[in-house]
KEKE-3310 file (N, C-alpha, C; in steps of 0.2 Angstrom, whole numbers, plus 5000, padded with zeros to 4 digits):
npx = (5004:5004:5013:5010:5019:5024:5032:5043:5047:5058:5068:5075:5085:5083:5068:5065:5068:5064:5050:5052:5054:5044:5032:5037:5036:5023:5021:5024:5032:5046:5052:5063:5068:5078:5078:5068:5068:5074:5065:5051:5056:5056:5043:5037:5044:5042:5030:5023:5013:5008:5012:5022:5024:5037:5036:5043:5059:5075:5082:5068:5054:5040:5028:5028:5032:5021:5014:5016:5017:5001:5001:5005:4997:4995:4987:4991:4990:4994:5000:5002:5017:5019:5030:5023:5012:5003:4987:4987:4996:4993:4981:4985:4993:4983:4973:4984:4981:4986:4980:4978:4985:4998:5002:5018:5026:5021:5006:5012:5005:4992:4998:5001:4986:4983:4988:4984:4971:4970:4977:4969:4957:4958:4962:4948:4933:4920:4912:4901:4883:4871:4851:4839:4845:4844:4845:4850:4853:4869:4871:4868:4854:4853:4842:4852:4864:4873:4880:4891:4893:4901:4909:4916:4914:4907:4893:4887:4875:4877:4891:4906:4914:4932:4939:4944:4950:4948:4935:4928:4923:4919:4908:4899:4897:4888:4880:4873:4863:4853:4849:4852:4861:4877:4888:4906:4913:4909:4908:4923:4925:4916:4921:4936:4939:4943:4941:4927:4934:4939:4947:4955:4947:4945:4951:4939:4932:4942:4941:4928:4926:4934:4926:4917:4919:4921:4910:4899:4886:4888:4900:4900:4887:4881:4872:4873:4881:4877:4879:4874:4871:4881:4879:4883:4886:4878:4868:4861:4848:4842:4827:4823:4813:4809:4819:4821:4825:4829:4828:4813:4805:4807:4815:4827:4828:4832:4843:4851:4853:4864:4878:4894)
npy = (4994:5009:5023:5018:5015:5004:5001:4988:4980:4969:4956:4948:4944:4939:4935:4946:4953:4943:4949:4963:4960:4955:4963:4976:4972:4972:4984:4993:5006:5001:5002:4999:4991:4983:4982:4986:4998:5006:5004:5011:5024:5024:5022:5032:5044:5045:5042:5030:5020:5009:4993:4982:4973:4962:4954:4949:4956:4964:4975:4985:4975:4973:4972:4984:4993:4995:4998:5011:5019:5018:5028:5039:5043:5041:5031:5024:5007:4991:4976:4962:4952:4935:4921:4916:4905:4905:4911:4920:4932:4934:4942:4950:4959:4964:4970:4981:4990:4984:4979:4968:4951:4938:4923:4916:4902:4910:4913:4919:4926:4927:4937:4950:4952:4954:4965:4974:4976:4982:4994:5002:5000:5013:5020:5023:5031:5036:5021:5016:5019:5008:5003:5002:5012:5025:5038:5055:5067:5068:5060:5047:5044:5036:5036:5038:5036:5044:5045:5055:5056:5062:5071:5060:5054:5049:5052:5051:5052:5063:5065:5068:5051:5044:5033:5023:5022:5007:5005:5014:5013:5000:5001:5009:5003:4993:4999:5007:4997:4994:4980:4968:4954:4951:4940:4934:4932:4937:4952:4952:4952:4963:4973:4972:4971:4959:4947:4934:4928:4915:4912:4916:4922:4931:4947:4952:4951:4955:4969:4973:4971:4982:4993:4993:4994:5008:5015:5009:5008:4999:4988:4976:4973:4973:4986:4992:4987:4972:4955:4941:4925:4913:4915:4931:4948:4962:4979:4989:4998:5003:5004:5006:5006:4992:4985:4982:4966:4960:4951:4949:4961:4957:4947:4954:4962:4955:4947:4961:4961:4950:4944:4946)
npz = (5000:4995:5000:5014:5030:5038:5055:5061:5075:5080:5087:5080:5068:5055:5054:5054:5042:5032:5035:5032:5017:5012:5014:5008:4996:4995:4994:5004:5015:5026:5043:5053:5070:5082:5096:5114:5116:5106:5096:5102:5102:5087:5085:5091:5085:5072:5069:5063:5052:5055:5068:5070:5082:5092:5106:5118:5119:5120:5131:5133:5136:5124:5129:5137:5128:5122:5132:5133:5121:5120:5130:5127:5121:5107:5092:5083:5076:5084:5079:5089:5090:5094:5101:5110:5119:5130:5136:5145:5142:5128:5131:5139:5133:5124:5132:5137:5125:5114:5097:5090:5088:5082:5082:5083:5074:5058:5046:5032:5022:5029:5038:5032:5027:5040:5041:5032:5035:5045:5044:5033:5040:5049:5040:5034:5035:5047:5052:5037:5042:5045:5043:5054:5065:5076:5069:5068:5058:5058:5069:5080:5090:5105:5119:5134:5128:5115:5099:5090:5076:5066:5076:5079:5093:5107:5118:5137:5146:5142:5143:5138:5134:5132:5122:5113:5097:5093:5102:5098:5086:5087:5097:5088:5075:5085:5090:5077:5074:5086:5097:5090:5087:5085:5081:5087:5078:5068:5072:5074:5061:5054:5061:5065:5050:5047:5035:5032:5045:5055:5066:5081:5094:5105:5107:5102:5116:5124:5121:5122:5135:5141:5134:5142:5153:5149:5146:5155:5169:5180:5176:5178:5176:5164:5155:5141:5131:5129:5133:5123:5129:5121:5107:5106:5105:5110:5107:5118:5122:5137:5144:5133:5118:5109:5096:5079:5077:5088:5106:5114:5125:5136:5139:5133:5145:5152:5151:5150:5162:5166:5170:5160)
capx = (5000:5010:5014:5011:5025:5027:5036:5045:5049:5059:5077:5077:5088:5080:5061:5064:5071:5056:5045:5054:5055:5037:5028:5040:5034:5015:5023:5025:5040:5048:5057:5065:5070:5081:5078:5061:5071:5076:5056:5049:5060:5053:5035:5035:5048:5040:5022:5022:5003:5006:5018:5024:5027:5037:5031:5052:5063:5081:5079:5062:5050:5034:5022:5031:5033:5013:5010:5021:5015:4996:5001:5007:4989:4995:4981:4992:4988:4999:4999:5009:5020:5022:5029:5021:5006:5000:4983:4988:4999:4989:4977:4988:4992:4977:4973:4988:4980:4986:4975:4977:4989:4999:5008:5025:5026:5013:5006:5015:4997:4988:5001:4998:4980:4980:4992:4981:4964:4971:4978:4961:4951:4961:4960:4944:4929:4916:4910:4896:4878:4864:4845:4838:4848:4840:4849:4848:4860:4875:4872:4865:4853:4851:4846:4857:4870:4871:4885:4893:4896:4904:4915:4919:4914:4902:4892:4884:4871:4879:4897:4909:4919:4937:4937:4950:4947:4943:4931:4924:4921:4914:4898:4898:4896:4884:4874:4869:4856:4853:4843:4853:4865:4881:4895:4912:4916:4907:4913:4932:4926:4916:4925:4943:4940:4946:4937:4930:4937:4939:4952:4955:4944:4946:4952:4933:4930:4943:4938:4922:4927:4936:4921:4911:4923:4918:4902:4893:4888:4891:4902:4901:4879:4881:4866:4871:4884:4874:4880:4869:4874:4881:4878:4889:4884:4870:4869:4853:4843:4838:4821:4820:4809:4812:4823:4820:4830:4830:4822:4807:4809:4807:4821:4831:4831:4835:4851:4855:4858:4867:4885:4897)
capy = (5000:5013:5029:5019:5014:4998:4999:4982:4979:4961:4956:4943:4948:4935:4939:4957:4952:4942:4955:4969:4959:4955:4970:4979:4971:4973:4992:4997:5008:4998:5004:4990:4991:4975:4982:4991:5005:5009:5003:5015:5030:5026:5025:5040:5050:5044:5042:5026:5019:5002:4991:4972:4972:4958:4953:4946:4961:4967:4984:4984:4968:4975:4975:4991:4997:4996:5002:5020:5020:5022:5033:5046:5046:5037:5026:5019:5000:4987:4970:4960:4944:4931:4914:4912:4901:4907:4915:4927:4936:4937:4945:4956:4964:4966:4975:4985:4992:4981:4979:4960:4948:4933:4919:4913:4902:4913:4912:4929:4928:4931:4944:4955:4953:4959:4971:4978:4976:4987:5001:5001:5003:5018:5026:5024:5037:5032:5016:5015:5016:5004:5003:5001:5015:5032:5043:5058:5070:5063:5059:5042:5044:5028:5036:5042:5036:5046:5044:5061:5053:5068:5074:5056:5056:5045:5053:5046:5058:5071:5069:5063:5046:5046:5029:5021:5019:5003:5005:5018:5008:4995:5004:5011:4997:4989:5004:5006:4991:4991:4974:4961:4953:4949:4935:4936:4931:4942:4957:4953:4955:4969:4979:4972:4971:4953:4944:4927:4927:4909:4914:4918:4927:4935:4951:4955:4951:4961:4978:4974:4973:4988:4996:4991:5000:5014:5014:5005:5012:4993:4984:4967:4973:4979:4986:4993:4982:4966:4945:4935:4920:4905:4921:4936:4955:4966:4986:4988:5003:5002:5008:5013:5005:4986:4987:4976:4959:4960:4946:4950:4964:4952:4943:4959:4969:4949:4946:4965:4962:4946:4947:4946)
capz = (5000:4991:5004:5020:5032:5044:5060:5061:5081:5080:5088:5075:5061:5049:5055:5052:5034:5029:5036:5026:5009:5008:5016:5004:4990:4995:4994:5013:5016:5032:5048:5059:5077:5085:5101:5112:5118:5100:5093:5105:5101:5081:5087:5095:5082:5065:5067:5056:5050:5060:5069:5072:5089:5096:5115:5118:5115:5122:5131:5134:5132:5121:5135:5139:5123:5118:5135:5133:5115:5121:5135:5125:5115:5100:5091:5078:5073:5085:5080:5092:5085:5097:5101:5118:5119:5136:5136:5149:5136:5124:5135:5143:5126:5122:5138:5135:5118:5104:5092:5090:5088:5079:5083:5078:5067:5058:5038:5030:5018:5036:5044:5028:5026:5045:5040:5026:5037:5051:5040:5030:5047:5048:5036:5034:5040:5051:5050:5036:5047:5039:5044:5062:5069:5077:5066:5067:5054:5058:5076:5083:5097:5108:5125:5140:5122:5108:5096:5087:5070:5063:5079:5083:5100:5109:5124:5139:5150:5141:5145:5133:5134:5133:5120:5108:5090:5091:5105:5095:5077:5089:5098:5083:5073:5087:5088:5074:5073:5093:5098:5084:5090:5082:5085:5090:5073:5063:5075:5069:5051:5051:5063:5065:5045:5045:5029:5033:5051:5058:5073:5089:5094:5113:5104:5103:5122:5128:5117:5125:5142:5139:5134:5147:5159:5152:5147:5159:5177:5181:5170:5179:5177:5158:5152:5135:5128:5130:5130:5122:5127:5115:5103:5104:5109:5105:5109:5121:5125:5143:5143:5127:5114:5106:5092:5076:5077:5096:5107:5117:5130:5144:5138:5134:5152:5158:5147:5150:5170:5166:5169:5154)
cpx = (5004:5009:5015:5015:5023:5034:5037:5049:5052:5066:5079:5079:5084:5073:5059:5065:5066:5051:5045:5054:5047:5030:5033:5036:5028:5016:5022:5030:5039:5052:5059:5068:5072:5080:5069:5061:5068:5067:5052:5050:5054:5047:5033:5036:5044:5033:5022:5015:5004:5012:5018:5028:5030:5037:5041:5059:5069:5078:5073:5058:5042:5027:5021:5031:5029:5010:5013:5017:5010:4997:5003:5001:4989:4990:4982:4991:4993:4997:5006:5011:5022:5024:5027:5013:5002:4994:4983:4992:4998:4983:4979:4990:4988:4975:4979:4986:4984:4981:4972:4984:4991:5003:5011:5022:5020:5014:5010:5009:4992:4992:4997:4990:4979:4982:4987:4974:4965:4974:4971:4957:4952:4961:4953:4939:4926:4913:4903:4889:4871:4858:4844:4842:4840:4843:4846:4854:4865:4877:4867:4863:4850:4850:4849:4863:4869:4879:4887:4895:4900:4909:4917:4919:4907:4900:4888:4881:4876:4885:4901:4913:4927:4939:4944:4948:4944:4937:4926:4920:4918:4908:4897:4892:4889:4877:4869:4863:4857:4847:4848:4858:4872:4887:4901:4915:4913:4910:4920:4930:4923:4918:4932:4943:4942:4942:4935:4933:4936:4943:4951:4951:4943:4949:4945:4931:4935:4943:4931:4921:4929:4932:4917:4913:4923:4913:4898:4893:4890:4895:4901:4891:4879:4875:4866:4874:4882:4876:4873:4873:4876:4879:4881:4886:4881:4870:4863:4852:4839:4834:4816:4814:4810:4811:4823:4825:4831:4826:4818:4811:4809:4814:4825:4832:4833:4841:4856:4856:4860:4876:4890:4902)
cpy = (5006:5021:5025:5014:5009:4999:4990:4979:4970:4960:4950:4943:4944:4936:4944:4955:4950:4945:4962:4968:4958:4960:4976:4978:4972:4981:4995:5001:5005:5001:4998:4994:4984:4976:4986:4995:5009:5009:5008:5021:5030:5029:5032:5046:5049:5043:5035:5023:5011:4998:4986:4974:4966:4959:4952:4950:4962:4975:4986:4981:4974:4976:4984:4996:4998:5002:5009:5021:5023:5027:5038:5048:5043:5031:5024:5012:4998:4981:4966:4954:4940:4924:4909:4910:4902:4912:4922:4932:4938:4942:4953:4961:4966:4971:4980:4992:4989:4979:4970:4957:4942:4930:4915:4904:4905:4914:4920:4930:4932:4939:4950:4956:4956:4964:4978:4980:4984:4994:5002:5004:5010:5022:5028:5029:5034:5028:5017:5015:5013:5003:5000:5005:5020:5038:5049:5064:5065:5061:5050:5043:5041:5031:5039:5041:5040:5048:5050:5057:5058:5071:5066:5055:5053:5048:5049:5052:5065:5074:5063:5057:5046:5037:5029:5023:5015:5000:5009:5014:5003:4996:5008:5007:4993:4992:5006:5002:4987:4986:4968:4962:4948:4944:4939:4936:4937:4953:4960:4952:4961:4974:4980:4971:4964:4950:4935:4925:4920:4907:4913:4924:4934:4943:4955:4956:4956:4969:4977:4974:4980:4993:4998:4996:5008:5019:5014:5009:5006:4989:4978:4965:4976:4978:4989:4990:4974:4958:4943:4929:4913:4912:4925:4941:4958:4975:4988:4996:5003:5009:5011:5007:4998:4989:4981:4973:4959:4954:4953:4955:4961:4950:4948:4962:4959:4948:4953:4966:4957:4947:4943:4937)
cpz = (5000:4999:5015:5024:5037:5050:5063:5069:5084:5083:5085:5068:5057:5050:5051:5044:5030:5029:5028:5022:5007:5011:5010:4995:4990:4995:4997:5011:5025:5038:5053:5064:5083:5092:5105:5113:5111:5095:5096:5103:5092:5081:5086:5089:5074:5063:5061:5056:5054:5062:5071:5079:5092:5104:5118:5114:5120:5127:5135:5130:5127:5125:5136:5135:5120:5126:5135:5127:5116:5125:5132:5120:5107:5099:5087:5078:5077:5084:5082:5088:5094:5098:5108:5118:5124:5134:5140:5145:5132:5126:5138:5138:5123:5126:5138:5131:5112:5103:5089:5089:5084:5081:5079:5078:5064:5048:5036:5025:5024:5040:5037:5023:5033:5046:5038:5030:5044:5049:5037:5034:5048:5047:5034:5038:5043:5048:5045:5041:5044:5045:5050:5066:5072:5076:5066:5063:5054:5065:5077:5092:5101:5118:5126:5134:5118:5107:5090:5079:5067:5067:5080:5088:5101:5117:5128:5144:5148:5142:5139:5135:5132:5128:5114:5102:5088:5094:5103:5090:5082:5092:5092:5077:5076:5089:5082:5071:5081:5093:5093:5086:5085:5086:5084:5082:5067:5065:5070:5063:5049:5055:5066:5055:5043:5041:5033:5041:5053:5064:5079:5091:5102:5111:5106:5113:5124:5126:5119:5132:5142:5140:5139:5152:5158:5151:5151:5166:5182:5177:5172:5178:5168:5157:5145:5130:5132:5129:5129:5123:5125:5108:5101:5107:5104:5109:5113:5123:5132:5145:5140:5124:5112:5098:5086:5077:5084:5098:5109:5122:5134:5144:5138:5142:5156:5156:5149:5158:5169:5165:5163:5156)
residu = (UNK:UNK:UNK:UNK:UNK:UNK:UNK:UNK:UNK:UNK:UNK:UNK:UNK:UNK:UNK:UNK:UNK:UNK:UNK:UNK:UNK:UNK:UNK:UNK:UNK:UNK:UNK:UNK:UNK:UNK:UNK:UNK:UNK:UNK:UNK:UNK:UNK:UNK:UNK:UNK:UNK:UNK:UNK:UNK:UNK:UNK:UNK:UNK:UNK:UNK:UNK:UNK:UNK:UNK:UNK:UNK:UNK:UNK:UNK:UNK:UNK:UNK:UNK:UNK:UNK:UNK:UNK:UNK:UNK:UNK:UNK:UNK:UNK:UNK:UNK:UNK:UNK:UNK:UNK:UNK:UNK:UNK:UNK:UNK:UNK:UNK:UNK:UNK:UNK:UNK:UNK:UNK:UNK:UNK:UNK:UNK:UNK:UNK:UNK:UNK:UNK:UNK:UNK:UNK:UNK:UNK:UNK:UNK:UNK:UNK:UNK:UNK:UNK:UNK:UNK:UNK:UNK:UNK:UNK:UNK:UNK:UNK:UNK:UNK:UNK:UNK:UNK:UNK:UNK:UNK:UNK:UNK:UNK:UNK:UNK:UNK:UNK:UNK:UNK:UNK:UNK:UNK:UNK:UNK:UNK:UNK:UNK:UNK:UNK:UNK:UNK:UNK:UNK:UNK:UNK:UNK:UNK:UNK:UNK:UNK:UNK:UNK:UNK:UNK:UNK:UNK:UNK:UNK:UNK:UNK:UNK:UNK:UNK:UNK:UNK:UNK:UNK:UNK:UNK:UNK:UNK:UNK:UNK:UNK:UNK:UNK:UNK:UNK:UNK:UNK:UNK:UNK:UNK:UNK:UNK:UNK:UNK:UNK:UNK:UNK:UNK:UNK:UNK:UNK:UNK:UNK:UNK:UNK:UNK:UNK:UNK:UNK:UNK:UNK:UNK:UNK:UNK:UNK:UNK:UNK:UNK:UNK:UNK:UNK:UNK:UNK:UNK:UNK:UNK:UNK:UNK:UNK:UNK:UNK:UNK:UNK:UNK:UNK:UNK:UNK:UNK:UNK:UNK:UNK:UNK:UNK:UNK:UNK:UNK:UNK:UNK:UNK:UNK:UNK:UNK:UNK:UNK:UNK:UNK:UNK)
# end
């Protein structure tokens, strides 16, 4: 993707080399960093449109170098690389602010389709909004919720939320058609962009935990990001109206005190 540039955070000279020759060829421009000191320092000094993060660095490990990165207010793309099979890891990158992740050994056809999904999102404007919202101009009003489509900004009783990008693009996304309820898998396609999705999916739960914490007035009680469970998550309106594709409201106000 002709102009936009890959941050390559790897201490494995041959890693970095496959990286850079086929993200090259896909038409990235690439910057490498064998350490996190020195990957941290790019981050911060180059602004690049998204980055491989390895979790196992010299310097400082990648935990450190995702959590500086959002601390300074950066919403660039991180997608980590790892070869640790422990959930807790993956979890805690996620929880960090990475964006998602890949583990080593990993297909280079997949890295650069989630390469290209996550630049994409990016660049992209506000999520398309399709039928069953309560639009209104460019605002969605759900409720004590209403969604600024135009400033990018989601409020809540009238005070604004403090929200990622990819927390954004997802009540976004599940607002506008409140009551129908979408799987985990359908999520990471239409709003991590992934085609097709068939993965790992805990990416979704922890961008919706996230959520919750700062959305809800209970997160462990959520009432506007909803589990269906054996199903996925639905956008609810407590108090409001029933929203087509939703269940019954009996079964909604009972699903929406159900803890996640």
């Amino acid at each position: 993707m002709e102009g936009k540039t890959i941050l390559i955070v790897e201490d494995e000279q041959n890693i970095v080399d496959i990286l850079s020759f086929n993200l090259s060829r896909e038409g990235y421009d690439t910057l490498e960093a064998y350490d996190g000191k020195t990957g941290l320092q790019l981050a911060l000094e180059q602004n690049p449109d998204l980055i491989l993060l390895d979790l196992m660095l010299p310097e400082m490990d990648g935990f450190e170098v995702c959590r500086k990165i959002r601390q300074s207010g950066s919403a660039v793309p991180i997608l980590m690389l790892t070869a640790r099979e422990e959930e807790t890891d993956k979890v805690l990158g996620l929880e960090l602010g990475a964006d998602d992740y890949i583990t080593k050994p990993f297909s280079m056809r997949e890295l650069l389709a989630r390469v290209k999904a996550n630049i994409r999102r990016v660049s992209m404007a506000a999520p398309a909004q399709n039928g069953g919202t309560a639009a209104t101009g460019k605002r969605l009003d759900l409720g004590r919720v209403t969604v600024d489509l135009e400033g990018a900004t989601v409020y809540k009783d009238g005070r604004p939320l403090e929200l990622t990008q990819r927390e954004y693009d997802l009540i976004c996304f599940l607002a506008a058609q409140p009551g129908k309820v979408f799987s985990r898998e359908a999520l990471m396609e239409h709003v991590w962009n992934y085609e097709g999705y068939v993965g790992d999916v805990r990416a979704v739960d922890v961008a919706v935990r996230r959520l919750r914490e700062k959305i809800e007035d209970d997160p462990a009680s959520p009432k506007f990001i909803v589990t269906k469970r054996g199903m996925g998550y639905l956008f609810s309106q407590p108090g409001g109206t029933e929203q087509a594709g939703a269940s019954s409201g009996t079964r909604r106000r009972r699903d929406a005190g159900s803890p996640a």
